[in-house]
C-alpha positions in Angstrom: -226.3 -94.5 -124.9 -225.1 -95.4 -128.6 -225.3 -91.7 -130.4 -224.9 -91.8 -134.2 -223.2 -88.0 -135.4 -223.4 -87.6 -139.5 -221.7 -84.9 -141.0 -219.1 -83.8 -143.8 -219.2 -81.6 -147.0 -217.5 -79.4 -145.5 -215.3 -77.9 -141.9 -218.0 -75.9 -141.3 -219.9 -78.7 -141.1 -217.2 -81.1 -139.8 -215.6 -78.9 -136.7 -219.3 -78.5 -134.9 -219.7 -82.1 -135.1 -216.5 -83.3 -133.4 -217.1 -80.5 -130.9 -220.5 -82.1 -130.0 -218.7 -85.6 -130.1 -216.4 -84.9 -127.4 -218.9 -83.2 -125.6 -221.1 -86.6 -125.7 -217.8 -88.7 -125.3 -217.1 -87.0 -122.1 -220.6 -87.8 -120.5 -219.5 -91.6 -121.2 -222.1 -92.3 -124.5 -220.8 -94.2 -127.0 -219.8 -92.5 -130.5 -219.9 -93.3 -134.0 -219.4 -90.5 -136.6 -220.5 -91.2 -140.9 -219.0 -88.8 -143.1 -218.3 -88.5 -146.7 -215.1 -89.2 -148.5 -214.2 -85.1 -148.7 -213.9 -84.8 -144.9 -213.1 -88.6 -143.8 -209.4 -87.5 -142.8 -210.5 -84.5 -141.3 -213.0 -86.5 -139.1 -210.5 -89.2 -138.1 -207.9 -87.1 -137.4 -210.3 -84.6 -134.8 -212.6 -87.6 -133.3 -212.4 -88.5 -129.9 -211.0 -91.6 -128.7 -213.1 -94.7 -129.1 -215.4 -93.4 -131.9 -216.4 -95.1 -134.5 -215.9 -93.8 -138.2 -217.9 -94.5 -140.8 -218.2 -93.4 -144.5 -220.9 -92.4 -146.3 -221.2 -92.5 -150.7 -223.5 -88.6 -150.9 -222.6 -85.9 -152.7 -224.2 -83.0 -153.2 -227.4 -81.9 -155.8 -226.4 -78.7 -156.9 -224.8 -79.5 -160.1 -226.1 -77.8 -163.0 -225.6 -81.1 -165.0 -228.7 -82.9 -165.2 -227.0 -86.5 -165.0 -224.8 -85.3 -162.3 -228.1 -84.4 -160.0 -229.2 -88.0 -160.6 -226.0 -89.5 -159.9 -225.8 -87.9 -156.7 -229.5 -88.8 -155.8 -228.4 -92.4 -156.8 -225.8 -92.0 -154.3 -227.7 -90.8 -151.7 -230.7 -93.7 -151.8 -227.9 -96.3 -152.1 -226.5 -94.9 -148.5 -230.0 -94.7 -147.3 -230.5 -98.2 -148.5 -226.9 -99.4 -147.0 -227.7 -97.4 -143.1 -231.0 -99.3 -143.3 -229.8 -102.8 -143.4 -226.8 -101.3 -140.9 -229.0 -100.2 -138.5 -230.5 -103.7 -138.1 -227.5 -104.8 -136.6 -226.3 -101.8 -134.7 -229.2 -99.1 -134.2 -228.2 -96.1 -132.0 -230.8 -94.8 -129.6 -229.9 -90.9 -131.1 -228.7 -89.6 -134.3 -227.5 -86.4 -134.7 -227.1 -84.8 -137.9 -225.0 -82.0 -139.1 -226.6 -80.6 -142.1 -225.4 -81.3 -145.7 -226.4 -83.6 -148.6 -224.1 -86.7 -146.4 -227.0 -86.5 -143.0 -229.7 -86.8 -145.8 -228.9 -91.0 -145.5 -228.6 -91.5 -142.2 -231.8 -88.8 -141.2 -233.9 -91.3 -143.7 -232.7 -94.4 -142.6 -233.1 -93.6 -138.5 -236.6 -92.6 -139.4 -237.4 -95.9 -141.3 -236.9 -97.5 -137.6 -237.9 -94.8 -135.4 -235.3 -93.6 -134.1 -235.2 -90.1 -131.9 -233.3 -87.5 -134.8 -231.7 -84.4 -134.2 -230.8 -82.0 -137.3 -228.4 -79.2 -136.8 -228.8 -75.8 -139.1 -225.7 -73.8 -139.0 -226.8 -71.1 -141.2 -229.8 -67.9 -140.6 -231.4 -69.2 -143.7 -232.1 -72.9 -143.5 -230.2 -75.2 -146.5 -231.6 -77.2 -149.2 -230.6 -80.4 -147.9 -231.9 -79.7 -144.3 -235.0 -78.1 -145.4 -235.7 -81.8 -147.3 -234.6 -83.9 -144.4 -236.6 -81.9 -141.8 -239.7 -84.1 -142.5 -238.3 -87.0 -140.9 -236.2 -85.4 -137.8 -237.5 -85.0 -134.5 -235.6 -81.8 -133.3 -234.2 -78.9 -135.3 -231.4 -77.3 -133.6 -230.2 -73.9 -134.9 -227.1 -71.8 -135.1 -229.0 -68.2 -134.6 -232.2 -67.5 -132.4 -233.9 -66.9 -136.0 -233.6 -69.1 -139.0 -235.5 -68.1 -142.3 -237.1 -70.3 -145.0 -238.2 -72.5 -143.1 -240.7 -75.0 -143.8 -244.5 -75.4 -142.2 -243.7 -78.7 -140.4 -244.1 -80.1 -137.0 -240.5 -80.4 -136.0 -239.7 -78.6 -132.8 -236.8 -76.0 -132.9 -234.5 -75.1 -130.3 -231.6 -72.5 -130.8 -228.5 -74.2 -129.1 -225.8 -72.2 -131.0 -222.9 -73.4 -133.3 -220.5 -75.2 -131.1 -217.0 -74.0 -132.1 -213.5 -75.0 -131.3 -211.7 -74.9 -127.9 -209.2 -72.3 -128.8 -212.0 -69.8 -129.4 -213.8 -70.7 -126.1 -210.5 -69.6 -124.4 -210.3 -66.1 -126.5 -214.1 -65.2 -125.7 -214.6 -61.6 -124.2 -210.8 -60.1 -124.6 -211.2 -56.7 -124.8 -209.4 -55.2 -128.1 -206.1 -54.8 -128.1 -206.6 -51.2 -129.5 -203.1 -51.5 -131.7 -205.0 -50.2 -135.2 -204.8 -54.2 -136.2 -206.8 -55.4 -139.1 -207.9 -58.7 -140.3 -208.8 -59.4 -143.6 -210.1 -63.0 -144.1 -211.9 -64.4 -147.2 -212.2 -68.0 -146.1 -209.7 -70.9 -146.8 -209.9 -69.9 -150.5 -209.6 -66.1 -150.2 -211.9 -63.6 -151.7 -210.8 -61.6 -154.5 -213.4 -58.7 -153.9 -211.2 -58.3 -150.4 -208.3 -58.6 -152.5 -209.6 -56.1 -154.7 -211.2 -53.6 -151.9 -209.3 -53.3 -148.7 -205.5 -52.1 -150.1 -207.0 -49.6 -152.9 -209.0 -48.3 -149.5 -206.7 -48.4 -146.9 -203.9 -46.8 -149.7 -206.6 -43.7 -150.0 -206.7 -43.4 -146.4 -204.6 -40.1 -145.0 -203.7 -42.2 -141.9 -202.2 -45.4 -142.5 -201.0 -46.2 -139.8 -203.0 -49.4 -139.6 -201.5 -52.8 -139.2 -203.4 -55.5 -141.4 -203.6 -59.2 -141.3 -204.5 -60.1 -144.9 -205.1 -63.5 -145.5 -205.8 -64.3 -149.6 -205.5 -67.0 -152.4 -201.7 -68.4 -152.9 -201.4 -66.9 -156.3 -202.3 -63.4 -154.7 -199.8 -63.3 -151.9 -196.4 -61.5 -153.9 -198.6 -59.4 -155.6 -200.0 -58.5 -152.4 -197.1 -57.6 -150.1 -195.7 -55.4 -152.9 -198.5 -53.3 -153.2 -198.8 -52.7 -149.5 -195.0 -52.2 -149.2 -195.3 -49.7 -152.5 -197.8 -47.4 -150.7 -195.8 -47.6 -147.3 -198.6 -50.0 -145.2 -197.5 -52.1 -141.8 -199.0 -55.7 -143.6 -198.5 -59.9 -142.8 -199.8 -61.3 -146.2 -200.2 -65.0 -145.9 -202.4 -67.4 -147.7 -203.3 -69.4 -144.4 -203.9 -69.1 -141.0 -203.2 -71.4 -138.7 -204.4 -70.1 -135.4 -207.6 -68.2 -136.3 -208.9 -68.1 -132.6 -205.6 -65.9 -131.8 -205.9 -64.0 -135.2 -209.3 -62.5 -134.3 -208.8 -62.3 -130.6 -205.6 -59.7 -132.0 -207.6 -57.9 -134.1 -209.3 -55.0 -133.6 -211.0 -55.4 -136.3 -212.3 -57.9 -139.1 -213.2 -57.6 -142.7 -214.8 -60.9 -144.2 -217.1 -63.4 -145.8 -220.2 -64.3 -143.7 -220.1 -68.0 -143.2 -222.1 -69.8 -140.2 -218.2 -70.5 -138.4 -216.7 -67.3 -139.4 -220.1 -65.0 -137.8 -219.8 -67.5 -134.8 -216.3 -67.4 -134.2 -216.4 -63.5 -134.0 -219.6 -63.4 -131.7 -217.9 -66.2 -129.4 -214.5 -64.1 -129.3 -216.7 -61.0 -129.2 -215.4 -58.7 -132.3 -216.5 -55.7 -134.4 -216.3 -56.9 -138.6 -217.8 -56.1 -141.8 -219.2 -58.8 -143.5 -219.6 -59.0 -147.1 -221.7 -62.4 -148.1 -221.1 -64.1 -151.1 -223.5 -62.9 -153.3 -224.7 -65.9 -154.6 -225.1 -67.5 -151.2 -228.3 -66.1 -149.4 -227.3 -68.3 -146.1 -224.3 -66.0 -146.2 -226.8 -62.5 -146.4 -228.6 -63.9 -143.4 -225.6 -64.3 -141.5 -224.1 -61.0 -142.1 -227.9 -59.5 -141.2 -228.1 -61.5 -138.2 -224.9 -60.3 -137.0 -225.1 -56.1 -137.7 -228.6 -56.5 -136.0 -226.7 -57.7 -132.5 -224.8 -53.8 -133.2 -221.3 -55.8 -133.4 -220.7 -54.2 -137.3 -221.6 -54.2 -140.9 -222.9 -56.1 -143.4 -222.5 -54.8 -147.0 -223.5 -56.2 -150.2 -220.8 -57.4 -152.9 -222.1 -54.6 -155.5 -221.7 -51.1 -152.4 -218.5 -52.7 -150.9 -216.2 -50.1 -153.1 -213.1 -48.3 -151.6 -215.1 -44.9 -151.5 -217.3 -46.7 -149.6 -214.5 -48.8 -147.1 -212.0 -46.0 -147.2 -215.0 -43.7 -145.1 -216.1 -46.7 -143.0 -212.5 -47.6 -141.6 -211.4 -43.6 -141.3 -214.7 -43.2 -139.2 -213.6 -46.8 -136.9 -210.3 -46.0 -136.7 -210.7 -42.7 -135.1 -213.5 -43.5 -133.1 -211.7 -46.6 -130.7 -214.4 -46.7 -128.6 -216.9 -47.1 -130.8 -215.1 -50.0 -131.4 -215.0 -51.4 -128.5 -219.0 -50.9 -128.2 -219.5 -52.5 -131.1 -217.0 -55.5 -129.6 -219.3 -55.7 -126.4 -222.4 -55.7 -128.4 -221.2 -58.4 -130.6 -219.9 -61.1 -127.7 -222.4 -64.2 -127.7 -221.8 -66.4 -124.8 -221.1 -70.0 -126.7 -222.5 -73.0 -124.9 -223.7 -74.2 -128.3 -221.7 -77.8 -127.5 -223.2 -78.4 -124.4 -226.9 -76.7 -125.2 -226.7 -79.9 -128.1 -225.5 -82.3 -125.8 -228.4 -81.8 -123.1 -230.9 -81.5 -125.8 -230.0 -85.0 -127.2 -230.0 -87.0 -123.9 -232.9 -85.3 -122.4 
């Protein structure tokens, strides 16, 4: 079977992809992957052997400029027009898409000719870009059981899970190491308010004796270290991580952001965090609330995450081990989200 994979925009949106490409890869179909020019390395350098790469001119709608938002619709309807004509030639019996303004094109074009489309929602609240292309998809697959916003249409939906790398599959269900180890993790760009937050709190604390993982911006990193050495606290301040899977796995606990990956990641590995969204992404609110209702930890809004606040939270943790390691077991997720995708595209 000829499977079409659209993705980019982002790793978030890139790494689930390539996980469900080698899962299809293996089973013997034949892969061709469209991404846009942001995340074309990253997608030739992490898809299997023997797929095909192709890119796709999209970018996203969300600039305030006015003539911005219409060059990127331009874009779009160009691709669309482009995957039309393509598809002529080479039409796939599937398409699976992977969210993001760079799937709109390929969605559109595989509808023009009827072929079976899959959509991917990584998020608790679906996006803008996959709430406009559900009209014309055939499946909506989904990251959490329940997925907000979403619009009155016939498209069935399945909850498969996000499909995540291999290195987390092989850290799922450690038990805590029960060391005192904290990770603090803003995302690839760091997160002031963390930067901000956890070493005021963890400074007020009476017992530090707490070992933190505190990854932050590159500009941040000296001033960083100094303060923790200043006030006498056990830290590794770096601005990038390279093996997140053993990172979380060593951790006892995590303090973050509340992206798609970063929620699934911790449920897959099976670890106790509090979450604080980015308050001007409500995809980010639902994932932190979809998390703390599994039991597995907090999520807190930008505005009450204070060092009052986080100074309380971590004495109360840090005291209480097994309550941390209930709230480890209650957050472990079984990931089969790769192969859940995989058996509902070829069914």
């Amino acid at each position: 079977m000829k499977i079409w994979i659209a993705t980019g925009g982002t790793g978030g949106h890139v790494f689930p992809a390539m996980a469900v490409a080698a899962e299809l890869a293996r089973r013997g179909h034949k892969i061709t992957i469209s991404c846009d020019g942001r995340t074309d390395k990253m997608v030739r350098d992490a898809a299997p052997s023997g797929a095909g790469t192709v890119h796709i001119w999209a970018s996203g709608v969300g600039a305030k400029s006015r003539l911005k938002q219409i060059y990127a619709l331009f874009k779009i309807a160009v691709s669309a027009c482009a995957l039309i004509l393509r598809f002529v030639f080479s039409r796939p019996n599937r398409v699976v898409a992977f969210g993001g303004y760079a799937s709109v094109p390929v969605v559109f074009a595989a509808h023009v000719w009827g072929i079976p489309t899959f959509l991917h929602e990584q998020n608790a609240a679906i996006g803008r870009a996959n709430k406009f292309a559900m009209r014309w998809v055939k499946t909506l697959m989904t990251s959490f059981p329940t997925v907000s916003g979403m619009p009155k249409t016939n498209t069935r939906v399945v909850y498969t899970g996000l499909p995540v790398r291999d290195d987390f599959l092989a850290a799922a269900g450690a038990p805590i190491p029960n060391k005192a180890h904290l990770l603090v993790t803003g995302g690839s760009l760091g997160a002031q308010i963390l930067d901000e937050v956890v070493p005021t709190a963890i400074a007020n604390m009476k017992n530090k004796k707490i070992f933190i993982t505190h990854q932050t911006r590159p500009e941040n990193v000296e001033k960083l270290q100094r303060f923790y050495a200043e006030h006498k606290i056990h830290a590794n301040v770096l601005s990038f991580i390279r093996d997140m899977a053993g990172a979380i796995r060593d951790a006892d606990l995590v303090i973050g952001r509340s992206g798609a990956s970063t929620v699934i990641e911790l449920e897959t590995i099976g670890r106790p965090a509090i979450l604080v969204p980015l308050n001007i992404n409500p995809d980010q609110a639902a994932n932190a609330a979809a998390f703390a209702k599994l039991g597995g930890g907090f999520a807190i809004e930008q505005s009450k995450f204070t060092p009052r606040w986080l100074e309380s939270t971590l004495t109360e943790l840090f005291d209480n081990p097994t309550r941390l390691e209930k709230m480890a077991k209650k957050s472990l997720v079984k990931n089969t989200a790769a192969r859940n995708i995989a058996d509902t595209v070829t069914a």
